[in-house]
C-alpha positions in Angstrom: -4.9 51.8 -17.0 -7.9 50.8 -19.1 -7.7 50.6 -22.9 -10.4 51.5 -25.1 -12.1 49.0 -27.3 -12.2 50.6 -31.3 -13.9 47.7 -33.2 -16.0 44.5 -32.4 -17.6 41.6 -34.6 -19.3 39.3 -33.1 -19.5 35.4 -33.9 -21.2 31.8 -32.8 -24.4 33.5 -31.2 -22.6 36.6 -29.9 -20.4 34.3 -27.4 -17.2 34.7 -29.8 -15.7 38.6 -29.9 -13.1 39.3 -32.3 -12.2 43.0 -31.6 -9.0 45.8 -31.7 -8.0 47.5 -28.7 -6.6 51.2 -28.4 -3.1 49.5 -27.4 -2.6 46.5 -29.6 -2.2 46.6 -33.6 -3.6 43.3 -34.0 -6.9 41.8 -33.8 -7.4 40.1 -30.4 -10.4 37.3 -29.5 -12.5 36.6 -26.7 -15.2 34.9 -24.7 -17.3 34.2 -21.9 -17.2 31.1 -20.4 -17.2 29.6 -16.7 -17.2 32.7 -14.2 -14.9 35.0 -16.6 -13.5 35.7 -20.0 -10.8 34.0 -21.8 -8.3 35.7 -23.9 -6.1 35.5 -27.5 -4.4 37.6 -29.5 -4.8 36.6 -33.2 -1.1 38.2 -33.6 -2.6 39.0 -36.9 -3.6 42.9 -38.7 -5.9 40.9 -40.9 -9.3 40.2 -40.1 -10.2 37.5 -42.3 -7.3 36.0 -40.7 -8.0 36.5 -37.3 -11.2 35.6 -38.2 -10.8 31.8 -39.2 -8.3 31.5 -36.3 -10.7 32.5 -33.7 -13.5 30.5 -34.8 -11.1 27.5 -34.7 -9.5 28.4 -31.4 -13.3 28.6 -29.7 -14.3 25.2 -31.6 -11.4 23.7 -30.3 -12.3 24.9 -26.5 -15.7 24.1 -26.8 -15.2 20.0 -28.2 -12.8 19.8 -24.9 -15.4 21.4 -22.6 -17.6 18.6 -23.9 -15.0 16.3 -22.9 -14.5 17.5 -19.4 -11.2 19.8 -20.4 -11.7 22.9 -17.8 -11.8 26.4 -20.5 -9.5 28.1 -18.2 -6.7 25.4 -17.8 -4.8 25.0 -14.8 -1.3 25.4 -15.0 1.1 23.2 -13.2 2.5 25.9 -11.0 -0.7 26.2 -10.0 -2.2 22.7 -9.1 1.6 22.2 -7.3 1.0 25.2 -5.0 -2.4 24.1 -4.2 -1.4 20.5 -3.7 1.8 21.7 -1.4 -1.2 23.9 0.7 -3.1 20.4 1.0 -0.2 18.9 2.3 -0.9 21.0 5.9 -4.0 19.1 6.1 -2.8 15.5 5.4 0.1 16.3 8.0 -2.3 17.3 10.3 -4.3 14.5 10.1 -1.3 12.3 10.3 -1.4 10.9 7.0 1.8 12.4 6.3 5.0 13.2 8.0 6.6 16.7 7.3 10.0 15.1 6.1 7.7 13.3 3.2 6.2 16.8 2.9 9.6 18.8 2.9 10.9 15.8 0.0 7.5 16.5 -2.4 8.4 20.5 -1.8 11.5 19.9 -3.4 10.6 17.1 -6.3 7.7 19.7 -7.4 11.1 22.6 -7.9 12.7 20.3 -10.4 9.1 19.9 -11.8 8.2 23.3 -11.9 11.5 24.1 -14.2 9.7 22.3 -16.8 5.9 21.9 -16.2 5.4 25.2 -14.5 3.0 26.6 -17.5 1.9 23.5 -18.5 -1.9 22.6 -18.3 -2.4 19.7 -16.0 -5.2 19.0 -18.7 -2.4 18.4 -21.3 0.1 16.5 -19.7 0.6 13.4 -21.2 2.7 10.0 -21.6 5.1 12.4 -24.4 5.3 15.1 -22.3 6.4 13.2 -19.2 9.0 11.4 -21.5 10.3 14.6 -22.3 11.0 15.3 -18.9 12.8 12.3 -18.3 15.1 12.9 -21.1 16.3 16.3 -20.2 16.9 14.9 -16.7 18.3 11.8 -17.7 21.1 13.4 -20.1 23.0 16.9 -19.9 20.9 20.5 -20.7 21.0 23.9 -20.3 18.1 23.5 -17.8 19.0 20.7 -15.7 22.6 21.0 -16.0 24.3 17.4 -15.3 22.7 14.7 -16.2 20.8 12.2 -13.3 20.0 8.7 -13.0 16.3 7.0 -13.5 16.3 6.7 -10.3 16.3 9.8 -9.1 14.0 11.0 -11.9 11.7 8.2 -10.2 11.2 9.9 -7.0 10.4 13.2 -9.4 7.8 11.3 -11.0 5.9 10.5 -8.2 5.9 13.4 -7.1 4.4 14.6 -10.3 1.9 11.7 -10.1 0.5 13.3 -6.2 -0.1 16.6 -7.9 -2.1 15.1 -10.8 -3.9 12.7 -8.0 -4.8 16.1 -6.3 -5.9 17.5 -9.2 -8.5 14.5 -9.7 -9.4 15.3 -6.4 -10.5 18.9 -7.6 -12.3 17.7 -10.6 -9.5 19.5 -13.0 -9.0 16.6 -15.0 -10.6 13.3 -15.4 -7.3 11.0 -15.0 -4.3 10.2 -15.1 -2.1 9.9 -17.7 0.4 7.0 -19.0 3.1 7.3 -17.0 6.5 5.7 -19.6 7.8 2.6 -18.8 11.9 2.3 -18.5 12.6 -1.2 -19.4 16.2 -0.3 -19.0 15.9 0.2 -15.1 17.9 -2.3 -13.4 17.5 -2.7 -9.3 21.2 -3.7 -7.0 20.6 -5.7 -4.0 19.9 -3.8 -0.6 23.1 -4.7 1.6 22.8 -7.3 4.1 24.0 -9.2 6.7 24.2 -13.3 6.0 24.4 -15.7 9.3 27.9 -16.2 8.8 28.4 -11.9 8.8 25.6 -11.5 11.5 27.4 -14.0 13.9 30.7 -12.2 13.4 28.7 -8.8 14.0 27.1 -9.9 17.3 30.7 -11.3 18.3 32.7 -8.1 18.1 29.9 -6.5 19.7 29.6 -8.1 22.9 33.4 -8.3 22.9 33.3 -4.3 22.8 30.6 -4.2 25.3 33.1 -6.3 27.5 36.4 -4.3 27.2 34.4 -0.9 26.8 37.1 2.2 28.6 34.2 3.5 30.8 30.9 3.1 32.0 29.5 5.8 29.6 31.1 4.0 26.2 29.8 0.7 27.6 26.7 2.0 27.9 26.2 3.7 24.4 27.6 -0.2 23.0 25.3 -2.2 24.9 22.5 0.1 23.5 24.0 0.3 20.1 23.9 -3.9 20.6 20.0 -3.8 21.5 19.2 -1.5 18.3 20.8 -4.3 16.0 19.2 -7.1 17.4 15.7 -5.6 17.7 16.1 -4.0 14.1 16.8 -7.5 12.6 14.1 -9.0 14.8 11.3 -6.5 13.3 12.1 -5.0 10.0 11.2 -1.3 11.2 12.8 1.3 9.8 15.3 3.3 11.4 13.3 6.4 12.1 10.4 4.5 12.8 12.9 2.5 15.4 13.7 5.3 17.2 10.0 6.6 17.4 8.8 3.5 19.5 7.7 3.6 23.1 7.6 1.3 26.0 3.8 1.5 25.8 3.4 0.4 22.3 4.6 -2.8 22.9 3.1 -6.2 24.5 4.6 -9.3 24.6 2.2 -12.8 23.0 2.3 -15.7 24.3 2.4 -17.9 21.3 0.1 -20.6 20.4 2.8 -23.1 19.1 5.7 -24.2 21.5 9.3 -24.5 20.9 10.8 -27.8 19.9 11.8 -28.6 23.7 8.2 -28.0 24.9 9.1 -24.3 26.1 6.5 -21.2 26.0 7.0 -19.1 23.1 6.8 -15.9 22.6 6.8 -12.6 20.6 6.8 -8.9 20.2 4.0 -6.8 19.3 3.5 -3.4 18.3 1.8 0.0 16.4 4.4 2.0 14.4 4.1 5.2 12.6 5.8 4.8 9.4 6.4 6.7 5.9 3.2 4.4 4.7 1.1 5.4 7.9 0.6 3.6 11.3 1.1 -0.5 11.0 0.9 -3.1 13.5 4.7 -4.9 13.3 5.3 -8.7 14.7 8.6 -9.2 16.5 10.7 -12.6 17.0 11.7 -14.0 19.7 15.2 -11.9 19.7 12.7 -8.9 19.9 11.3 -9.7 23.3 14.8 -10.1 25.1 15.5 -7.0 24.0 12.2 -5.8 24.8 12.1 -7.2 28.1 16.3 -6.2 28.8 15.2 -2.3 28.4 12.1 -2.8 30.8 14.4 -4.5 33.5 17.1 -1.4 33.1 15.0 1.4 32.8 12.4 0.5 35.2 11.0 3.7 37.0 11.4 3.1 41.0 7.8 3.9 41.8 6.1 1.9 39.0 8.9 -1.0 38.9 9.1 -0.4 34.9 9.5 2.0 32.3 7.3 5.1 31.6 4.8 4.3 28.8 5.9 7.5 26.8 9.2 7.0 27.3 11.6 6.3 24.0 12.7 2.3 23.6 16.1 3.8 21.4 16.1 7.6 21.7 19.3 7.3 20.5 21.5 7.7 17.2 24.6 5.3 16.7 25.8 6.4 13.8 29.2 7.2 14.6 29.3 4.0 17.2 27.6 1.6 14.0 30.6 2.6 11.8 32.9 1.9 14.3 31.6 -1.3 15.1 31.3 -2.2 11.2 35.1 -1.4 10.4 36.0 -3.4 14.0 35.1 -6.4 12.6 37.8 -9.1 10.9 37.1 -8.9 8.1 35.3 -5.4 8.0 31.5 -5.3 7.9 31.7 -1.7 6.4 31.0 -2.8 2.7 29.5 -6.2 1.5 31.0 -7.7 -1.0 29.9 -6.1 -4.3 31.3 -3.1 -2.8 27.9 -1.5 -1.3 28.0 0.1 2.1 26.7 -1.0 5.2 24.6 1.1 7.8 21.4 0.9 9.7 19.6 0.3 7.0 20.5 -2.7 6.7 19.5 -4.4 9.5 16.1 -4.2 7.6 17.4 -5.6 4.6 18.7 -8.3 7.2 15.5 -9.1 8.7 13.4 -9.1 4.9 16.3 -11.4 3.7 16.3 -13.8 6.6 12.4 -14.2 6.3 12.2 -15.1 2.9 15.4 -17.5 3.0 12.8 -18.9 6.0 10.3 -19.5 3.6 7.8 -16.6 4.6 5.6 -15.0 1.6 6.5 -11.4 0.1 3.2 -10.6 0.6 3.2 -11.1 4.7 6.8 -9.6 5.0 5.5 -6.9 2.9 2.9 -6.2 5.4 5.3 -6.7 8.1 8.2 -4.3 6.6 5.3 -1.7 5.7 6.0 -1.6 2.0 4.7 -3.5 -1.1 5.2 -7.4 -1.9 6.9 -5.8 -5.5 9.7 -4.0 -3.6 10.7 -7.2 -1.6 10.6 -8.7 -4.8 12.9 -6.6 -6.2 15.1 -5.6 -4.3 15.7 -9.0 -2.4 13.8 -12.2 -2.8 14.8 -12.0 -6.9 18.8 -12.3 -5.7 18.5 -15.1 -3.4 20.2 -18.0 -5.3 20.5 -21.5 -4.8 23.4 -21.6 -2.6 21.3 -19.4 -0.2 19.1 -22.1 0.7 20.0 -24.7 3.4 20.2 -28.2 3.5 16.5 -28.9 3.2 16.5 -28.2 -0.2 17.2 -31.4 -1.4 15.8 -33.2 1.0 13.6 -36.0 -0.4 9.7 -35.5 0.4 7.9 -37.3 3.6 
């Protein structure tokens, strides 16, 4: 249904309308501007009054056109539907895994409770502080309260939609994202020698007395999975997603202290930070090399290049394993549980207690030199560190 226009005034060159409509009692504004009109109502029966609020309102639009603020402003919702759309293509191009994808889907529905009508164009270091508070303490929209933390993860996903947004020329940058001086980081749980020793021990001694051929099996290769894991960093999905044919073995320029060949593990891996190379130790290429020898094809006298080095999951078998040991592995001793995760943690922790730099475990691990900062090489103390420590210099 169409409404009828009964008065019009016409301001700032004929660009401004100020006019009453069959429908509405108060005066209601318009203008022209990129492709389409844009509209207010006054909420006003005055005209004088309408009148000094309109010619405001379009000064106000105009100075932040000048400044690169879009006249029609995009809403949150929207630039967050977009940016989920864009997603496709970034999977597609392998730049993104769908898991990632599926995780921003659900950090932009906590977003959109708050930023839905927002203007991308207006959000700003207050506004985004606002959002942490209602998440961070109990309300009406949130319901219980959550830690930074998990606000951190909704953050960044807040910070991909404005990135897109720059993409699309809707606004010229980001804004100041608040700074929570009260975050603190725990340790990642790990395995020391002494723990790591006492895992591989119980492991081998329930490979030996294994019931049947089946469980022996499933501990032997729960065995491998360890001792790769903690000889390569890799995650545990991106563990599982490595095939015979991605790896080589290197002979090493440097020999081992008896004069032996040595040797390590190399490899392409598809990660949640996009395809790495990954360098393996020595404990790596037994592993590596145990596999080949027992899943050798008959025709080819070795594995199929496509086929899956841990296809796999141990769960269950790992927490058995962990609770086997005496004492039990299951928690370390701040209280933090153990899984496969922390084989990882193992592996970064070792390295740096080796001497190796942040920035080349970093690399290695397929995250940033600031993470392995804070999350392990800032808790290694001074009883961590062998021997050589006080040695006195050659």
């Amino acid at each position: 249904m169409s409404y009828k226009i009964t008065k019009m005034h016409k301001f700032r060159d004929g660009r401004l309308h100020i006019y009453k409509q069959s429908n509405c009692v108060f005066w209601l504004i318009r203008f022209y501007a990129e492709g389409k009109y844009k509209h207010k109502s006054s909420k006003t029966k005055s005209f004088k009054t309408a009148k000094e609020f309109a010619l405001d309102w379009f000064d106000e639009i105009r100075f932040n056109q000048k400044h690169g603020v879009p006249v029609h402003a995009i809403t949150f919702l929207y630039a967050s539907d977009q940016f989920k759309i864009y997603q496709n293509s970034l999977i597609e191009r392998g730049e993104r895994t769908k898991r990632q994808a599926k995780d921003y889907g659900y950090r932009i529905e906590m977003l959109n409770k708050f930023f839905a009508k927002h203007s991308i164009s207006l959000i700003e270091t207050k506004t985004i502080d606002q959002y942490i508070t209602l998440r961070t303490t109990p309300s009406k929209q949130y319901g219980e309260p959550v830690k930074f933390k998990t606000v951190k993860y909704d953050l960044t996903a807040l910070r991909q939609v404005l990135k897109y947004s720059i993409l699309q020329g809707w606004i010229k940058a980001l804004p100041l994202f608040p700074d929570n001086k009260k975050e603190k980081t725990n340790p990642r749980p790990w395995f020391d020698h002494d723990e790591w020793q006492l895992l591989l021990k119980t492991s081998k001694e329930r490979i030996k007395n294994a019931p049947d051929k089946n469980k022996r099996w499933k501990r032997q290769s729960l065995h491998d999975f360890m001792v790769f894991s903690v000889h390569t960093g890799v995650r545990v999905q991106e563990c599982h997603r490595i095939r015979y044919g991605d790896c080589k073995i290197i002979k090493k320029k440097t020999k081992k202290k008896n004069g032996e060949d040595d040797y390590e593990l190399r490899f392409e891996v598809k990660g949640k930070t996009g395809i790495r190379k990954v360098r393996g130790t020595i404990g790596a290429v037994r592993i590596y090399e145990r596999l080949c020898k027992e899943n050798k094809n008959e025709k080819t006298n070795k594995p199929k290049p496509t086929d899956l080095l841990f296809p796999h999951n141990h769960r269950d078998g790992l927490n058995a394993l962990l609770k086997a040991c005496k004492p039990s592995l299951k928690t370390d001793r701040h209280g933090r549980t153990r899984n496969a995760k922390s084989f990882r943690s193992t592996f970064i922790m070792f390295g740096l207690l080796r001497g190796l730099k942040d920035r080349d475990i970093a690399d290695n691990c397929g995250n940033s030199p600031d993470i392995i900062h804070k999350y392990y090489a800032k808790y290694i103390n001074i009883d961590m560190i062998g021997e050589s420590f006080t040695d006195l210099p050659e």
